[in-house]
LUMSEKOL-346516 format. One record per residue (C-alpha): x, y, z; residue in three letters. Coordinates in steps of 0.001 Angstrom, whole numbers, plus 500000, padded with zeros to 6 digits. Layout:
<u X | v Y | w Z | res Ala>
...
end
This chain:
<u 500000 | v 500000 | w 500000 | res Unk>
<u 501601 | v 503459 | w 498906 | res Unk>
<u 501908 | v 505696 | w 501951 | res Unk>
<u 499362 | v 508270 | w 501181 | res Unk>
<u 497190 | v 505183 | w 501202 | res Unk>
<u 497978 | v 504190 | w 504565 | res Unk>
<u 498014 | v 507534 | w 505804 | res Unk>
<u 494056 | v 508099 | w 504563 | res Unk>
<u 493618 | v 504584 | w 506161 | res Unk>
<u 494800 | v 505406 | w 509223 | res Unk>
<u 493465 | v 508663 | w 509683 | res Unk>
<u 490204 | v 507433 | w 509023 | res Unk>
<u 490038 | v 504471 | w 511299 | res Unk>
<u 491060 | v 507224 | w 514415 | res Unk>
<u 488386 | v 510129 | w 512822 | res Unk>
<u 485604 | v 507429 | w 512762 | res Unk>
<u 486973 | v 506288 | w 516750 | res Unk>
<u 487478 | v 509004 | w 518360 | res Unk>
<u 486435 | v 512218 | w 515665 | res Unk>
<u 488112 | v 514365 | w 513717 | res Unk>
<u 489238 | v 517482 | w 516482 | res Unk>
<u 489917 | v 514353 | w 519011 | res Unk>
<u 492698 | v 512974 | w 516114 | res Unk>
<u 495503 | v 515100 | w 515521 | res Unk>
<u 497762 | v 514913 | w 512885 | res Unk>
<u 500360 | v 514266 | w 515595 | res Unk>
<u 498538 | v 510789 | w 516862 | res Unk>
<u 498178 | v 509853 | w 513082 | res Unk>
<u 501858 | v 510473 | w 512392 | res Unk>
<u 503134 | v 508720 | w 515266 | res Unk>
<u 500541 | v 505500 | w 515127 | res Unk>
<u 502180 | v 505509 | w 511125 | res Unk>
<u 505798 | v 505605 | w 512097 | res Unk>
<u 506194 | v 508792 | w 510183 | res Unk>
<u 506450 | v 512534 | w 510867 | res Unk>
<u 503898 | v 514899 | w 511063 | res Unk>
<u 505516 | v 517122 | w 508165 | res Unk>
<u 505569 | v 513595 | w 505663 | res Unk>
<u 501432 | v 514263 | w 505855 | res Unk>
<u 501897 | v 517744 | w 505255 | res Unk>
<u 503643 | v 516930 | w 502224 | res Unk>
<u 501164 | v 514893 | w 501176 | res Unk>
<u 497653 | v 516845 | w 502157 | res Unk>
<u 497406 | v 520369 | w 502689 | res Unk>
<u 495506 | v 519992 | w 505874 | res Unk>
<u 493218 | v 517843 | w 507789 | res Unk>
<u 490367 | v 518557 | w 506049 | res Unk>
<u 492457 | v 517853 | w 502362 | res Unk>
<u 493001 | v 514105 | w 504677 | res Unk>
<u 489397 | v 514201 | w 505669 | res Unk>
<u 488037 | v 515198 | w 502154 | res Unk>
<u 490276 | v 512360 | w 500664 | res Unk>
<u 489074 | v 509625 | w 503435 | res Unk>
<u 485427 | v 510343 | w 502329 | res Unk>
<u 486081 | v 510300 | w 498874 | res Unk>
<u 487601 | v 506564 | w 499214 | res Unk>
<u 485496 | v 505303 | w 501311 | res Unk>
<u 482713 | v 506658 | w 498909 | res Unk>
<u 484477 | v 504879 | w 495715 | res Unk>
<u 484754 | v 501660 | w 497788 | res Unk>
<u 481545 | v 501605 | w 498667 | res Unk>
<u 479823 | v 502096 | w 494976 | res Unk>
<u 482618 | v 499621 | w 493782 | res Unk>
<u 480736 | v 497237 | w 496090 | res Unk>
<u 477542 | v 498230 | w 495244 | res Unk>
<u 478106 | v 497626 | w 491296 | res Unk>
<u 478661 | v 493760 | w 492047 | res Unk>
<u 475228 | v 493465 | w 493028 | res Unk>
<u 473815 | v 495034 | w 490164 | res Unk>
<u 475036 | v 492127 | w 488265 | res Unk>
<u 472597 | v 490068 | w 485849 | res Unk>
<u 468751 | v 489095 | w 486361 | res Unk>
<u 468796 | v 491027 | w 490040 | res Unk>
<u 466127 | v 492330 | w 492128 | res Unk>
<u 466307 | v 494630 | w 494180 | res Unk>
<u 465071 | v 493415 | w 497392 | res Unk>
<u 468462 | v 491344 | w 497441 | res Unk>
<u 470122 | v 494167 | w 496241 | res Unk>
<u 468230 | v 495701 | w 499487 | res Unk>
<u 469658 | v 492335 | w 501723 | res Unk>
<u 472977 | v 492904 | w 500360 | res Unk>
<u 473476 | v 496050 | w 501545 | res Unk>
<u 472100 | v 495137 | w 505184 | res Unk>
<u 474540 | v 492596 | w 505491 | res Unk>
<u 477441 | v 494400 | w 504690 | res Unk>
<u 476327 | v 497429 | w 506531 | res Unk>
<u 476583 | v 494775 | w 509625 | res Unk>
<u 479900 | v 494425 | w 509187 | res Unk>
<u 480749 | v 498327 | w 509011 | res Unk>
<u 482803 | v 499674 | w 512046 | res Unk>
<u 480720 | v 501794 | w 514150 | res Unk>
<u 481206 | v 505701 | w 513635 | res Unk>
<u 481210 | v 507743 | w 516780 | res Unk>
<u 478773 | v 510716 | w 516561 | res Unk>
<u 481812 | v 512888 | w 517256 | res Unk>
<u 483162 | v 512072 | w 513247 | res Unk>
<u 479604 | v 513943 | w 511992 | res Unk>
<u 479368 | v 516767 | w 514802 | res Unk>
<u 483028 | v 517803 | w 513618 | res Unk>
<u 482363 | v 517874 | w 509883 | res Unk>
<u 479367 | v 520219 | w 510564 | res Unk>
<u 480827 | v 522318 | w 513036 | res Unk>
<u 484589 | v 522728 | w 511389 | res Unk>
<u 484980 | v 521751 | w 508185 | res Unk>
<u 482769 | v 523029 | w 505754 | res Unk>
<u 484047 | v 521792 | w 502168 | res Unk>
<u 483583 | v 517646 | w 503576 | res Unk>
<u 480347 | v 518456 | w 504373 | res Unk>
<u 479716 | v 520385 | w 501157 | res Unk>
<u 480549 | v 517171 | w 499287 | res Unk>
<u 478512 | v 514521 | w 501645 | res Unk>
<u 475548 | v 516841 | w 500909 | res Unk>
<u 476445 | v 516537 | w 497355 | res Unk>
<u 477078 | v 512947 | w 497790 | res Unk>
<u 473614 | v 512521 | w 499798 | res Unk>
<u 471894 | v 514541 | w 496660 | res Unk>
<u 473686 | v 511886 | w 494184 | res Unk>
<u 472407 | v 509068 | w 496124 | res Unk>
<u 468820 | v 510311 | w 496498 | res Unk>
<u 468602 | v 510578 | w 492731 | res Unk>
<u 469653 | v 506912 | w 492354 | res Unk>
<u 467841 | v 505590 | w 494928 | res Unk>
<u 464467 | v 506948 | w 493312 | res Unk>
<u 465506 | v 505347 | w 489611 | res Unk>
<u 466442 | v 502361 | w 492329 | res Unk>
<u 463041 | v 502192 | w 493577 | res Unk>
<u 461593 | v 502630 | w 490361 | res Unk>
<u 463020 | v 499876 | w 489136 | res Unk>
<u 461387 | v 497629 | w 491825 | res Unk>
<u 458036 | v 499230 | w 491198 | res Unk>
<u 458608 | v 497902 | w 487766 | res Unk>
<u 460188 | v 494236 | w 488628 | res Unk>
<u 456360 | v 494257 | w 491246 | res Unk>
<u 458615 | v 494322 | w 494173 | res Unk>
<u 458270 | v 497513 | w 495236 | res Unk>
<u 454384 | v 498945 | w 496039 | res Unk>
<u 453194 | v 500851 | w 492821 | res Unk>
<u 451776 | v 503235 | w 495042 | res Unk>
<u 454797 | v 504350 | w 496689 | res Unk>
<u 456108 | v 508035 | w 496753 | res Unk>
<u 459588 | v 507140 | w 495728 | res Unk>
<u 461096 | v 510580 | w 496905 | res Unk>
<u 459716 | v 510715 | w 500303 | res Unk>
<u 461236 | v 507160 | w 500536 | res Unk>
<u 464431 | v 507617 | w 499095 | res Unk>
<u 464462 | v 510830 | w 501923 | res Unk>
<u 463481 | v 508318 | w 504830 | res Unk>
<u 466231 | v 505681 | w 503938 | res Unk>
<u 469091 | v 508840 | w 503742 | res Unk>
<u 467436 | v 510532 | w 507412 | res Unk>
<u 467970 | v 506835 | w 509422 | res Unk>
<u 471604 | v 508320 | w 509560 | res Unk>
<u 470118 | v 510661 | w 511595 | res Unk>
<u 468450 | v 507620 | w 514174 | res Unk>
<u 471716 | v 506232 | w 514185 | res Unk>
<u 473565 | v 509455 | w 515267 | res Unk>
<u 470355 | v 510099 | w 518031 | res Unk>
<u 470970 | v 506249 | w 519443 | res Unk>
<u 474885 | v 507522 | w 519876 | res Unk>
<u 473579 | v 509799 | w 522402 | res Unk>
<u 472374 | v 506916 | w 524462 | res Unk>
<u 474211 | v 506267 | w 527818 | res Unk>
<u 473668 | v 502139 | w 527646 | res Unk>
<u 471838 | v 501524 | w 524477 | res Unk>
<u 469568 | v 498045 | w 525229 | res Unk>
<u 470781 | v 497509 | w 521459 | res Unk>
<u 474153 | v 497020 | w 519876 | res Unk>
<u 473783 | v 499778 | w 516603 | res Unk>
<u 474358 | v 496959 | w 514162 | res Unk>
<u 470407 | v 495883 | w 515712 | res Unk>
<u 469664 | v 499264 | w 515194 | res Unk>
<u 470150 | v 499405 | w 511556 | res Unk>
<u 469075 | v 495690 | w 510783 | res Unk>
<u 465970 | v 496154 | w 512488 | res Unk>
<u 464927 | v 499789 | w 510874 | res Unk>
<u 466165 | v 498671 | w 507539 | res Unk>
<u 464359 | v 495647 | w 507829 | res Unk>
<u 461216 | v 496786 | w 508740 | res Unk>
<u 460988 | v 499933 | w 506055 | res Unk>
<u 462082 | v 497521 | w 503373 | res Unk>
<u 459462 | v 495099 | w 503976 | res Unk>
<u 456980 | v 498216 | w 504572 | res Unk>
<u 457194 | v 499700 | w 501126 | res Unk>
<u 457339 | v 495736 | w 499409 | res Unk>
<u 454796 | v 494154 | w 497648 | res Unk>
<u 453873 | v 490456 | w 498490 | res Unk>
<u 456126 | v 489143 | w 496688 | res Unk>
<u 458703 | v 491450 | w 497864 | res Unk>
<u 457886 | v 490783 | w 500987 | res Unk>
<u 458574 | v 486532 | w 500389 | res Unk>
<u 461938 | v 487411 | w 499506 | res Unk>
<u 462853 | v 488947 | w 503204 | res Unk>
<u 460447 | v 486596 | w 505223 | res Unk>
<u 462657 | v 483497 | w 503431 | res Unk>
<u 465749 | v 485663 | w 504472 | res Unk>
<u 464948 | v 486131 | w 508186 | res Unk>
<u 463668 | v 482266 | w 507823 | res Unk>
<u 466994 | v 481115 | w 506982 | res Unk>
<u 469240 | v 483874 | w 508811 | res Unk>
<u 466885 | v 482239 | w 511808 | res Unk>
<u 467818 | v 478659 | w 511055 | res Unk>
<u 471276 | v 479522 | w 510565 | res Unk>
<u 471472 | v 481412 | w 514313 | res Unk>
<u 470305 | v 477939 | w 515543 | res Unk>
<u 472861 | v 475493 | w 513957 | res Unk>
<u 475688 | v 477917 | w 515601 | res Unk>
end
């Protein structure tokens, strides 16, 4: 891995732990084996590192997403898909989206561009299950595609939580879950119930 790789690596995994103000470029540095001035040579500031985390993290991410738009699909496993690799997703603290907000304005400039970019999509998205009979014909496919981008916003209230009676990886399988199956059709709706049948069975033989 080339070292401005590892240093957006890094930096990332200690932004999403701790935040961004609570990681200074001193603690990255160090935890790399490097000096402080090698990043500067690199990225201009922390919010060049910040701006560059997000955008490969975003190019990962719709790198993963085009495998499962792969042949005959449908969406609701599209849908599945995405659950089950959200579960594996290291948890952000709420600190990482406070910080962007309060101090550094072009990264959030570009995740409300990339939240705009993804709203568009998801409404062709949905669309396209409306047309497959997954997906209720009488849906409103912006106010949905709205609802799916605002549960970030449940998972940054549940953050606030002292002792959560849910680990957040319930959170999000249960909410996503629950809409998906909400806005399905019946035959949508076969598709999960045979998925939480068999993620069921599976839980049992461990």
């Amino acid at each position: 891995m080339e070292l401005r790789d590892r240093i957006i690596v890094k930096a990332g995994d200690l932004f999403i732990q701790y935040g961004i103000k609570n990681s200074s470029m001193d603690e990255i540095a160090t935890s790399l084996g490097i000096s402080k001035r090698t990043i500067y040579e690199i990225f201009k500031d922390k919010e060049d590192l910040l701006i560059s985390f997000l955008q490969n993290t975003w190019d990962k991410r719709n790198a993963q997403f085009e495998t499962y738009l792969t042949g005959d699909y449908d969406i609701i496993s599209v849908f599945l898909k995405v659950i089950e690799a959200q579960q594996n997703m290291p948890l952000t603290n709420v600190k990482f989206f406070e910080d962007i907000h309060k101090y550094y304005p072009q990264a959030a400039k570009l995740i409300k561009e990339d939240v705009a970019k993804n709203n568009i999509f998801l409404c062709e998205f949905l669309r396209k299950g409306i047309s497959q009979g997954y997906i209720r014909s009488d849906l409103n496919v912006e106010v949905t595609a709205f609802l799916v981008e605002d549960g970030t916003q449940t998972y940054i209230r549940a953050s606030y939580l002292e002792k959560p009676p849910f680990s957040f990886q319930e959170l999000f399988f249960t909410m996503m879950i629950n809409f998906i199956r909400g806005i399905s059709t019946e035959k949508g709706i076969r598709i999960i119930d045979k998925y939480l049948l068999d993620k069921e069975k599976s839980k049992q033989i461990k």
